[in-house]
MIZATOR-484189 format. One record per residue: x, y, z of N, C-alpha, C in turn; residue in one letter. Coordinates in Angstrom, 3 decimals. Example, Ala and Ser with C-alpha at 12.3 -4.5 7.8 and 13.67 -1.06 7.14 Angstrom:
2
[[13.190 -5.690 7.800] [12.300 -4.500 7.800] [13.200 -3.300 7.800] "A"],
[[12.850 -2.250 7.080] [13.670 -1.060 7.140] [12.900 0.030 7.870] "S"],
REM end
This chain:
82
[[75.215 100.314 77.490] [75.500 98.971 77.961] [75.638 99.017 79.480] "X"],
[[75.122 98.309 80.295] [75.037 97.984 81.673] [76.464 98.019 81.765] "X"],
[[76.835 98.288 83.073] [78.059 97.848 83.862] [77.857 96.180 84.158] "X"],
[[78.970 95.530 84.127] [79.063 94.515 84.512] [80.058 93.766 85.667] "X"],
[[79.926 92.795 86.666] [80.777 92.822 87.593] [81.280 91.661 87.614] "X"],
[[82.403 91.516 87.173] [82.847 89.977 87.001] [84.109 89.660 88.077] "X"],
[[83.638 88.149 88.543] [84.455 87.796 89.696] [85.849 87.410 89.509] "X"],
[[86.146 87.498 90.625] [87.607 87.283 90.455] [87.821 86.051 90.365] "X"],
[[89.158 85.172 90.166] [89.260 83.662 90.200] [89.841 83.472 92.028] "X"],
[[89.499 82.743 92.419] [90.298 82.468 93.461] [91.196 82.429 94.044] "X"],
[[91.986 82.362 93.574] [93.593 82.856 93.690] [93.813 84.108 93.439] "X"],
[[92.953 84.957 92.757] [93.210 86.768 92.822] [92.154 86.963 93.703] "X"],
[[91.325 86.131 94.246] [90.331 86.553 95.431] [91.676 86.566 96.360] "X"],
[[92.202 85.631 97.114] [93.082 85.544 97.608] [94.130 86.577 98.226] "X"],
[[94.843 86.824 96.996] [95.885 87.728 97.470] [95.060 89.331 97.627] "X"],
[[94.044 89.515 97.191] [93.304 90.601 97.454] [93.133 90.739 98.209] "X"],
[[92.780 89.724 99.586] [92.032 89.610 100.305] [93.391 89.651 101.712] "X"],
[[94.135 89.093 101.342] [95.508 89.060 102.277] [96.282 90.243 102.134] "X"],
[[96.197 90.877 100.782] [96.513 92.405 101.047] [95.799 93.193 101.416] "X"],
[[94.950 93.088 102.388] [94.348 94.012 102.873] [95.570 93.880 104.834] "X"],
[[96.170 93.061 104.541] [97.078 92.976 106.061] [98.079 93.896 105.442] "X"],
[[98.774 95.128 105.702] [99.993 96.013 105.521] [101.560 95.394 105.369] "X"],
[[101.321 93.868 105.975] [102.944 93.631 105.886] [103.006 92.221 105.186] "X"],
[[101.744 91.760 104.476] [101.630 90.769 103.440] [102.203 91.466 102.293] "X"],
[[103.480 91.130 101.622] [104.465 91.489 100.400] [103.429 90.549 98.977] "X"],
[[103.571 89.395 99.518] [102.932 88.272 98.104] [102.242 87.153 98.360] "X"],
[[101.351 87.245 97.898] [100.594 85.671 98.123] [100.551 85.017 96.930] "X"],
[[100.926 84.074 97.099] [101.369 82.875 96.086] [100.919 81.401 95.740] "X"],
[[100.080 81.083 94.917] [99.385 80.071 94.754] [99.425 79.027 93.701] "X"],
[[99.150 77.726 94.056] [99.422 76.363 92.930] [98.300 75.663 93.590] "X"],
[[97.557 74.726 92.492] [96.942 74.185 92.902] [98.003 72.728 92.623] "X"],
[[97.680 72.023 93.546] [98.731 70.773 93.808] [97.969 69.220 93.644] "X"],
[[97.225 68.922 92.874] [96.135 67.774 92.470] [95.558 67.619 93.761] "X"],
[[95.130 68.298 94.212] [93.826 68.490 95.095] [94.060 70.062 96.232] "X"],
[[95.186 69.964 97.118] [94.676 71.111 97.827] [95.560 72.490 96.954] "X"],
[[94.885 73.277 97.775] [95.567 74.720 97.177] [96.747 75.340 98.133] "X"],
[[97.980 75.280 97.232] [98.928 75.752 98.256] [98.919 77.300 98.194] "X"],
[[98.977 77.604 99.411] [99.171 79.181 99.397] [100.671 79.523 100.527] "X"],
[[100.816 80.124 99.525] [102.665 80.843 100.282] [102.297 82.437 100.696] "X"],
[[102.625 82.478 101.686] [101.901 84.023 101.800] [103.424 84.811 102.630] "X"],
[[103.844 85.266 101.755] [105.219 86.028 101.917] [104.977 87.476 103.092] "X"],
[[105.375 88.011 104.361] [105.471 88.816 104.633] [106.550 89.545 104.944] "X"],
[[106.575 90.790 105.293] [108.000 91.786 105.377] [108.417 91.678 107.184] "X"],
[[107.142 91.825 107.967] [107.335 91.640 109.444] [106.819 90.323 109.917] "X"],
[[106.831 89.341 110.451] [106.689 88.200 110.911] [106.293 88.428 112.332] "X"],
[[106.131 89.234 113.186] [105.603 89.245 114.092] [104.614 88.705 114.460] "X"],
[[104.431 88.265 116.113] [103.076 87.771 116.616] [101.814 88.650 115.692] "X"],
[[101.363 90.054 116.088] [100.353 90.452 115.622] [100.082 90.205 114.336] "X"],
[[101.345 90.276 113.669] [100.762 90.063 112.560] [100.501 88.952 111.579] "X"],
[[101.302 87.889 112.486] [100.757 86.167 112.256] [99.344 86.038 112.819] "X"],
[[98.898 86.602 114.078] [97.540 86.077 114.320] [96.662 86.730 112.846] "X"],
[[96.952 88.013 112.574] [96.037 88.499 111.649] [96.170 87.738 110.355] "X"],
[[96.845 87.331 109.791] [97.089 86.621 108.713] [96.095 85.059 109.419] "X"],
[[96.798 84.348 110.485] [96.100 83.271 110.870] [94.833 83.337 111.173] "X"],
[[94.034 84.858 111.242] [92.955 84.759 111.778] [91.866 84.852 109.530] "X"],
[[92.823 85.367 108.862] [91.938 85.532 107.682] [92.085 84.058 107.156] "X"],
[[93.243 83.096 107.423] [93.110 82.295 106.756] [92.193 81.060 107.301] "X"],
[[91.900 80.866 108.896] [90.225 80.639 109.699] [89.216 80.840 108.927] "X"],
[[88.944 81.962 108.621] [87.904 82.936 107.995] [87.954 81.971 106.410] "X"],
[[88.988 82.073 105.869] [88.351 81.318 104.177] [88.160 80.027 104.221] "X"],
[[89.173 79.344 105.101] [88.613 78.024 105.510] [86.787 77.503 105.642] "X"],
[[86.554 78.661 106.752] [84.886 78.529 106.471] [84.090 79.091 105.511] "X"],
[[84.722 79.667 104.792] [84.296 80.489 103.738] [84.365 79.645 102.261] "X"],
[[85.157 78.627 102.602] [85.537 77.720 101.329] [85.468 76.329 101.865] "X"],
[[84.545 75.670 101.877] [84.641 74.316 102.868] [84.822 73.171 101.955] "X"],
[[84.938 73.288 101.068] [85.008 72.709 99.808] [86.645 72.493 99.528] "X"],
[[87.228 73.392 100.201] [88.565 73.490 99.091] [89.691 73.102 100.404] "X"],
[[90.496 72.669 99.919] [91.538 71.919 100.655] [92.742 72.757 100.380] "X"],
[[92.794 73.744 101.573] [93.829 75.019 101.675] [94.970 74.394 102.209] "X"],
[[96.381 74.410 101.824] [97.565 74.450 102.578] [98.159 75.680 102.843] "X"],
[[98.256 76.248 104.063] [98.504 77.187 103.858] [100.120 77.399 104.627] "X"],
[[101.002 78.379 104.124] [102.487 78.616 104.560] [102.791 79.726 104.467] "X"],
[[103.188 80.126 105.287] [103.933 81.931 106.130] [104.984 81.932 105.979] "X"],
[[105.749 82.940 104.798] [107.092 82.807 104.809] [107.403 84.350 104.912] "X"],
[[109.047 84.659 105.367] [109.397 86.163 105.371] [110.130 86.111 104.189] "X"],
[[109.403 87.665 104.037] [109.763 87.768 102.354] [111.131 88.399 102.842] "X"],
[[111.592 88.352 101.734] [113.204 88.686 101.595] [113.806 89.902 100.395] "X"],
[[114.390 90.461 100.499] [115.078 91.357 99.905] [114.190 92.916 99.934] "X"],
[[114.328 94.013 99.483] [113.710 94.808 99.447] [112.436 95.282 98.798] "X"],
[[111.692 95.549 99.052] [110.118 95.954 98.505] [109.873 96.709 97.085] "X"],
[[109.103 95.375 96.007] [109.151 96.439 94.648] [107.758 96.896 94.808] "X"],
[[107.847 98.438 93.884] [107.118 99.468 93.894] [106.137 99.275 92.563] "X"],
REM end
């Protein structure tokens, strides 16, 4: 039987795609009768690492022109599960 490659849904495109930043903890998603909220939890809040987060979420914007992103940066809180 062939290998087969099946896509992800959008919302696990998502946090896949935002964990590729080191201090993104959780990305978190609802669709809200039309746009898609995304909560994107990090551990450091720093400049660098808001532009990098702000610069991927640019990037799906044009990548998804269709879809009506809300997007929100929050610091995650308490200690890191394994």
């Amino acid at each position: 039987m062939p290998d087969a490659w099946i896509a992800d849904d959008l919302e696990t495109a998502l946090g896949r795609d935002f964990a590729a930043i080191p201090q993104v903890r959780h990305v978190l998603t609802e669709w809200a009768g039309g746009p898609l909220l995304v909560w994107i939890a990090v551990d450091n809040p720093e400049a660098s690492v808001r532009q990098s987060i702000y610069q991927k979420e640019l990037e799906l914007i044009d990548l998804f022109p269709e879809i009506d992103f809300d997007f929100h940066l929050i610091p995650a809180l308490g200690p890191r599960c394994r």
